[in-house]
C-alpha positions in Angstrom: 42.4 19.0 135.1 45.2 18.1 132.7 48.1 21.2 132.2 50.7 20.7 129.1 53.8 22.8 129.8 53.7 25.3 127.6 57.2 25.2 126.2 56.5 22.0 124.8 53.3 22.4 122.9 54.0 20.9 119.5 52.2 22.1 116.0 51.0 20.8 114.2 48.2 21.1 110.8 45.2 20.0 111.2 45.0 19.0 107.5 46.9 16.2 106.2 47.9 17.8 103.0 50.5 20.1 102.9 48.6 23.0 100.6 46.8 23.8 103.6 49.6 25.3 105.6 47.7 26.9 108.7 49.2 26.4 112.5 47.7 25.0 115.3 48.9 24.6 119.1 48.3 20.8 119.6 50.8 19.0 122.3 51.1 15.9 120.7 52.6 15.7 116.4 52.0 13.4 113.7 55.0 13.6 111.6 54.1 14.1 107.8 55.6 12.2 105.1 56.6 12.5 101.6 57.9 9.7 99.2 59.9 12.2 96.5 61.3 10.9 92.8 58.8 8.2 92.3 58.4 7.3 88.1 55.8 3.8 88.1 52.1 3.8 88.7 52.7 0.7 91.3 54.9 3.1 93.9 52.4 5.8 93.7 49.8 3.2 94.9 52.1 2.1 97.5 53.1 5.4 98.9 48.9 6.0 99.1 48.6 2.6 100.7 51.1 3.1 103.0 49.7 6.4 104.7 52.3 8.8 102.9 50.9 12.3 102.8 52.4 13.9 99.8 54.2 12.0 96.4 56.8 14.2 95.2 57.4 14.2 91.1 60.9 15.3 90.1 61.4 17.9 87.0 64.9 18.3 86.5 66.4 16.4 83.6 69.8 15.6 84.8 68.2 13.6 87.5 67.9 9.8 86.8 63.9 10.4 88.8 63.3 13.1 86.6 59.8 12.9 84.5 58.5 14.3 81.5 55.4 16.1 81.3 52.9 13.4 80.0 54.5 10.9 82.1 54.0 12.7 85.2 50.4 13.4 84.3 50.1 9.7 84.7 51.1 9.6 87.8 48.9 12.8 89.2 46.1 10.9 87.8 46.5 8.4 90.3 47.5 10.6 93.1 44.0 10.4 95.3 42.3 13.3 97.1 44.1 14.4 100.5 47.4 13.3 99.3 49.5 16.2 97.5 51.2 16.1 94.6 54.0 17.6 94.9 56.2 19.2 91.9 60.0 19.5 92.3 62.7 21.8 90.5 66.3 22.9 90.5 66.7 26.1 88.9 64.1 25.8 86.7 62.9 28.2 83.6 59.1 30.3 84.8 58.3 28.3 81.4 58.3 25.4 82.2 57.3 25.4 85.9 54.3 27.3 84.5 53.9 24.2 81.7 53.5 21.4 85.1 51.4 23.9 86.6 48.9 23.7 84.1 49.0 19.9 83.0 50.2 18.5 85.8 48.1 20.4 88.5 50.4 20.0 91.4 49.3 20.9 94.9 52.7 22.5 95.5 56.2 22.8 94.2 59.3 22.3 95.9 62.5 24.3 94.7 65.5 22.8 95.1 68.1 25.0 93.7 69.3 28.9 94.1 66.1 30.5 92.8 65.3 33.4 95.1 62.1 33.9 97.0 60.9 35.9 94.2 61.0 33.5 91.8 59.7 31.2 94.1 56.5 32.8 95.1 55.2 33.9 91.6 53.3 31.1 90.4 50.8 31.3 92.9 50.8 27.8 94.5 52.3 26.7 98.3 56.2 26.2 97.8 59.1 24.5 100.1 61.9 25.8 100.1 65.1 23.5 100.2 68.3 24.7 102.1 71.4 22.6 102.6 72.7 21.5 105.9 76.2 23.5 105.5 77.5 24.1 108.9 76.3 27.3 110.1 73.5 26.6 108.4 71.0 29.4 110.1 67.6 28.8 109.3 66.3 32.0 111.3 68.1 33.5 108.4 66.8 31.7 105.8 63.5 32.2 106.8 63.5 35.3 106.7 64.9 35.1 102.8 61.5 32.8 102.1 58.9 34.6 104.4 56.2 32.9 101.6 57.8 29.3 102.1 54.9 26.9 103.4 57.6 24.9 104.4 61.6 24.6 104.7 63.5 21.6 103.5 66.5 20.9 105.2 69.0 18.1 103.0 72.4 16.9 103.0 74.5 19.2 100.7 75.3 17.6 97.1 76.3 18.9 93.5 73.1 17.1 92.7 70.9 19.3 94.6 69.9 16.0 96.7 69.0 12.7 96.1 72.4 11.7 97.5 71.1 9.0 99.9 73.7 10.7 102.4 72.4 11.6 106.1 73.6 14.6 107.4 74.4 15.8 111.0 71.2 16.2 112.3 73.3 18.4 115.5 73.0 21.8 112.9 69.9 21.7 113.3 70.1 22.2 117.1 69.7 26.0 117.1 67.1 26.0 114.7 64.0 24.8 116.5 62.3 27.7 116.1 61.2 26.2 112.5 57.6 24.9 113.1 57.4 23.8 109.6 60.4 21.9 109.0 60.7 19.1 106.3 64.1 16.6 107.0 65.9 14.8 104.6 68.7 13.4 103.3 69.9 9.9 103.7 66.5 8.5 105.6 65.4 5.5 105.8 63.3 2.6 107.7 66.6 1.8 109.7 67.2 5.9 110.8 63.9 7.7 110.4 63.0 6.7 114.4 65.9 8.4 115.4 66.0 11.1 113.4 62.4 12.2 114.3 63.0 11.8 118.2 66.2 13.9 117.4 65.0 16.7 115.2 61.2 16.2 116.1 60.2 18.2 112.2 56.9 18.7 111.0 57.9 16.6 107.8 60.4 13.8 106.7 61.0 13.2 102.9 62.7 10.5 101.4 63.9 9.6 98.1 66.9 6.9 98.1 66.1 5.2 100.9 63.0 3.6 99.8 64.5 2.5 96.5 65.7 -1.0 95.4 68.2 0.5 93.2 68.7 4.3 91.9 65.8 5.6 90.7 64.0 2.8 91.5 61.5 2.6 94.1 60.4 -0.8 96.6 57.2 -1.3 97.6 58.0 -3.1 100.5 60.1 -0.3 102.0 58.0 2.3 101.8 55.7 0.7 103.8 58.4 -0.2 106.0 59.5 3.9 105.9 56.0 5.0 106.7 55.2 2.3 109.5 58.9 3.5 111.2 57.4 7.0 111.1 54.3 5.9 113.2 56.1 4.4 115.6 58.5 6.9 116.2 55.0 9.1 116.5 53.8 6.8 118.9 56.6 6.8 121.1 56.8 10.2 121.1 53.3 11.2 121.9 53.7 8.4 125.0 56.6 9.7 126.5 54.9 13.4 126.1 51.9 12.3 127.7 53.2 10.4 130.6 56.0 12.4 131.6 54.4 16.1 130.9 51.2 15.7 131.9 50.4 17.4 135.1 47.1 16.3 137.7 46.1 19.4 139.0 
């Protein structure tokens, strides 16, 4: 018979999309992924192509990803069942996250800024919640501010509310393990997204700058490259799990 120690028991979903938010004990983890800020038809595909679980479309004009409406409706359109579409805001008016909402028909929206969890939770739809990675950063705390959050987003700090292409200290994140559904970011890319996964071990990476071949642009060829570094950092992770902790009994 094969035991798992019970203090390492990962969970994980058992859906691949991220509306679906229910937990399970597994002990092994597939780490999710989502390719955030992407504005051309060609990137969507390639995210899709590349295995990425959720393509984030940005709504906040004085970001050079942002979209307008019937632009992004392009892009949902191509968004395939089983991947998420997922909406993002800073600050936003209940007007127009209610206008994407209905023509856009995201899975779930991602709130960047200082709205609070009432805001957040009135539109009916599976949010993330983004907090910065200040030190002291307590995300015990800040749970307990977004109870209805399907997921907490933890980014470097910037007066852009993200898309810095900056990584943060992943150590602050130490004494937060007790987030099962945590989303990294900031700064991640092909050449860090190994070690950031065997060091934080989240449910979720997101990545914006790092797959881009210039600001606001995306590459094709590194997202691929983003999500194949993810699955191997999976894979190595899920080895060393099941040859060190299993147990013969």
């Amino acid at each position: 018979m094969v035991v798992y120690r019970a203090n390492l028991r990962r969970k994980v979903l058992t859906d691949r999309t991220w509306e679906n938010a229910v937990m399970h004990d597994h002990p092994y983890s597939r780490t999710r992924i989502k390719i955030c800020g992407l504005r051309q038809v060609e990137h969507v595909h390639a995210a899709v192509n590349a295995g990425a679980d959720a393509i984030g479309l940005v709504f906040y004009p004085p970001s050079v990803r942002n979209l307008e409406i019937p632009a992004a409706q392009i892009l949902r359109s191509e968004i395939p069942a089983f991947v998420s579409a997922v909406a993002l805001f800073v600050n936003p008016s209940a007007e127009l996250v209610r206008a994407v909402i209905a023509r856009v028909r995201p899975d779930v929206l991602q709130f960047h800024g200082d709205e609070p969890e009432a805001f957040c939770a009135q539109f009916d739809r599976p949010y993330v919640k983004a907090a910065a990675a200040e030190i002291g950063l307590n995300l015990v705390d800040f749970r307990r501010r977004y109870p209805s959050a399907s997921a907490i987003l933890v980014d470097t700090p910037s007066a852009g509310f993200g898309g810095s292409g900056k990584a943060f200290d992943w150590s602050v994140l130490s004494k937060n393990a007790s987030e099962d559904r945590l989303v990294l970011s900031g700064g991640l890319s092909f050449a860090n997204v190994r070690e950031a996964i065997a060091t934080v071990r989240p449910y979720a990476v997101d990545v914006s700058s790092g797959v881009e071949a210039q600001k606001g642009i995306k590459d094709s060829a590194k997202i691929q490259q983003f999500c194949q570094a993810v699955r191997d950092a999976d894979a190595v992770a899920n080895s060393s799990l099941g040859n060190e902790e299993k147990e013969i009994v």
